[in-house]
N, C-alpha and C positions, 0 to 999 in steps of 0.2 A: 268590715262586717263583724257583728256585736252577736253572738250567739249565747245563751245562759241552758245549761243542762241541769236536772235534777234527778235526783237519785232520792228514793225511797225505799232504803232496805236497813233495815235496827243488827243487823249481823257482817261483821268486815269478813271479806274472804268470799263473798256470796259469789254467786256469778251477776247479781245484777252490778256488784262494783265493778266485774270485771267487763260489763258490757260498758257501765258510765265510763270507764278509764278506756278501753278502745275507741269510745264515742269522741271522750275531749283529745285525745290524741293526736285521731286524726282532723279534728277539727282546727287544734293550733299546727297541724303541718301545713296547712290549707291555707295558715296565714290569716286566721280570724283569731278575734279577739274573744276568747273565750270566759265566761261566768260560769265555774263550776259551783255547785253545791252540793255537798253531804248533807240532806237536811237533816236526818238524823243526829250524824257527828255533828252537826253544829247547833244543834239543839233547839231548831226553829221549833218554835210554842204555837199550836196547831189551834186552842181555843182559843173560838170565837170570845170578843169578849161583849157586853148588853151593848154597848156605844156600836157597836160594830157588825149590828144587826140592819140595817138601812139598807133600801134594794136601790132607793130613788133617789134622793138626795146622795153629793158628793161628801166621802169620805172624810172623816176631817183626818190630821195628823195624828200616825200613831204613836201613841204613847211609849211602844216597846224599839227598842235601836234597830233590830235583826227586822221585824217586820216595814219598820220606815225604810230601811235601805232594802229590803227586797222591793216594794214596792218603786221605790225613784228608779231604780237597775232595772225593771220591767219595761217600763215605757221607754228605755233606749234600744232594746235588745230589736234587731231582723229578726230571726229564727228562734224559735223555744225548742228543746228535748227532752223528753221525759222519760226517765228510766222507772220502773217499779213492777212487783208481782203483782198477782191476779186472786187478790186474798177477798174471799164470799162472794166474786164482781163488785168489786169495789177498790179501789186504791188503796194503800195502808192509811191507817188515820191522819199522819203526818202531812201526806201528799195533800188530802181532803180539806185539810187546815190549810195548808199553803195557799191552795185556790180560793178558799171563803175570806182569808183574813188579804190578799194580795191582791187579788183580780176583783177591787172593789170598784164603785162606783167612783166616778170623776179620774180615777187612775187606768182604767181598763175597759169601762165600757160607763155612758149615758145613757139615762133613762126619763123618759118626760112623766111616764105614768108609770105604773105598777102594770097594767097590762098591756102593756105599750111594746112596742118595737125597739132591742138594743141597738144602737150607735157606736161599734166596734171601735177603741183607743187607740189599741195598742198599734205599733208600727210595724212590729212582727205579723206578716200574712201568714207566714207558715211555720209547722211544727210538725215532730217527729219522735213518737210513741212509739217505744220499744217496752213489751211487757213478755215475762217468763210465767207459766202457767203449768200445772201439773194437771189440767182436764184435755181430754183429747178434741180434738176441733168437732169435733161430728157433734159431742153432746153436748159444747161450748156454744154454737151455732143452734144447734135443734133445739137443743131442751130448753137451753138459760136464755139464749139469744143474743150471744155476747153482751156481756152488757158495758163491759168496757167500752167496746165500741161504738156505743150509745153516749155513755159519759164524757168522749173527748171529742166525737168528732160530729156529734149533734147537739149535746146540751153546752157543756163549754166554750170550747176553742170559736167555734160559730161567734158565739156572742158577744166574745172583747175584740173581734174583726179577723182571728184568723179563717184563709178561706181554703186556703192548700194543708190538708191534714192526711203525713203516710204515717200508717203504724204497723209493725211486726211484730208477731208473738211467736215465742221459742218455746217448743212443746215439745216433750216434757221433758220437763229438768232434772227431776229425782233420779231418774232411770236413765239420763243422757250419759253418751260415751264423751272420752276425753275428745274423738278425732268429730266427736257430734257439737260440741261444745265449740270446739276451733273453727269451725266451717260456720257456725252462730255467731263468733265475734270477727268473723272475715264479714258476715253477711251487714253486720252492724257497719261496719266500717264503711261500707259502700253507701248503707245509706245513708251515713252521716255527711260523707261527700256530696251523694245526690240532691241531698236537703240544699246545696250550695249553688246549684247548677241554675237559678230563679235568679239565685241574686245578683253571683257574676252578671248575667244577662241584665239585668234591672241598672245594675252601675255602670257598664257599659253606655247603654241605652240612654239613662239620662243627660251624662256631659255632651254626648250628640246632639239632642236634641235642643240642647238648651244653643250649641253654637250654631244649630241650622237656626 
């Protein structure tokens, strides 16, 4: 099992590494072959570039090394994870760039028209959003609407085929205890396992079938 995690946070020490480093932990104990990314630390280039505005027509090759190889490492991955905070409702720019320059056509999703219906790529059904936020759920929910919640698991993830979307949000961080924090990267842990529990079943399931 092929899992890639990403992390979108410009500051080391955050707790969102520390949630990315519980997440790919438990993920290679689990005996999956793990894709971590610091996109930051690695210095993924988030603009778009004019070539790389096309909704419909398939992507051509990208020009830049870091985007061509995230892109080929996409289409093999089972499971995707996404770690990152909750800056205006919106991912941090980084993240935002990942998705437009990565999750392009012919790589992640088909398109016959512009208004048309997406034809979901990617081989990964399921994915798992963990985001830290300093609004409290009432006014995150009431007022804003989540809007994260809007961004991964109705506008995006939907589109390039994933169908199975968990996300948890850790509130609030600013003012979080150390023993608040701990009990947040246990909770991580769990669901980075549970993410797993589809596929075991899935791999199972097909060498069966294939000998009945």
């Amino acid at each position: 099992m092929k899992v890639g995690v990403y992390l979108a946070h410009p500051r080391a020490g955050s707790f969102n590494h520390a949630l990315f480093e519980a997440v790919t932990d438990t993920l290679a104990a689990e005996g999956c072959e793990v894709s971590a990314h610091d996109l930051c630390a690695q210095g993924f280039p988030p603009v778009l570039t004019a070539e790389e505005t096309e909704t419909v027509d398939a992507a051509g090759a990208s020009t830049d090394p870091l985007v061509a190889q995230h892109r080929a490492e996409v289409a093999t991955l089972d499971a995707l994870v996404f770690v990152h905070p909750n800056w205006w409702g919106m991912p941090p720019a980084v993240m935002a760039g990942w998705v437009q320059r990565v999750l392009v056509p012919g790589v992640a999703y088909k398109l016959g028209r512009a208004d048309g219906e997406p034809a979901g790529l990617l081989r990964a059904g399921r994915a798992l959003v963990l985001n830290t936020s300093d609004t409290p759920e009432e006014r995150e929910t009431g007022e804003f609407g989540d809007p994260l919640a809007r961004v991964w698991a109705a506008c995006v993830l939907p589109y390039v085929g994933v169908t199975d979307v968990r996300r948890t949000v850790f509130r609030t961080v600013t003012d979080s205890t150390a023993d608040e924090r701990a009990a947040w990267l246990a909770e991580a842990r769990r669901e980075a396992s549970a993410l797993l529990t589809p596929l075991r079943e899935a791999a199972i399931a097909w060498p069966s079938a294939r000998r009945g």
